[in-house]
Structure formats: C-alpha cells, structure tokens
N, C-alpha and C positions, 0 to 999 in steps of 0.2 A: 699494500693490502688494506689500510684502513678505507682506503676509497669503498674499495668492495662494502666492508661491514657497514660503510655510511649511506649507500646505494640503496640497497639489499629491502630493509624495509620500505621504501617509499615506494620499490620496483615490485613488491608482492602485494603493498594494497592498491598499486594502480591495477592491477593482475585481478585481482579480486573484484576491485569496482566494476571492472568493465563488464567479468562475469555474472555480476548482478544486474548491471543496466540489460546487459543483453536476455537474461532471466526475464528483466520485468515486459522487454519488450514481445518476445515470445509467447508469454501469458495473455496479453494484452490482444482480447476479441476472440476471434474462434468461436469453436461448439460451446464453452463455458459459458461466452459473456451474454447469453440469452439468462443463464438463470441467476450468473453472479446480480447481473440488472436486479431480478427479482427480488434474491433479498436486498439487498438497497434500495430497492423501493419498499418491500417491507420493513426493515428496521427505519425508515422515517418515517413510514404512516404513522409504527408504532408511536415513535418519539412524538407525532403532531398531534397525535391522539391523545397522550397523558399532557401534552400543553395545552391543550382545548381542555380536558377534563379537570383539570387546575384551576384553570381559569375559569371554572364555570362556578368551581366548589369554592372561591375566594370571595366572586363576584359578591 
C-alpha cells in the first residue's frame, strides 16, 4: 500500500496539469481574443507613453 500513498500525489498533479494546459488551450482565440488583443495593445501604448513622457521630462 505505500506504493499507492507514493503514486497518489504525482498522479493528481499530472491530473490537474493537464486540466490546466487544456483550459489554456480552449481560451486561446475565439470571439475573445479580438478584444483580449485590444487591451494588450492598450496597456502597452499605456506603458510607451509614460516611457516617452519620461524621457522627454529627464531630457
């Protein structure tokens, strides 16, 4: 029986990994990734904009 308890966890986070891989792959595109895109391109404009306005207030 100790095989079992030694098994046991590596065989429920493989269990779990794979449920998450297959989670990320499911998400990945569709009707969302039009506006997931969007903000990711907003939140870098943001970021390139307070790096240029840094740079400009340094200069």
């Amino acid at each position: 029986m100790d095989y079992v308890s030694a098994l046991l966890p590596p065989v429920v986070m493989a269990v779990f990994f794979v449920g998450v891989i297959r989670v990320i792959v499911k998400t990945q595109g569709g009707a969302n990734k039009a506006k997931e895109d969007a903000v990711v391109d907003a939140a870098l404009a943001r970021v390139e904009g307070a790096r240029q306005a840094s740079a400009r207030g340094d200069g």
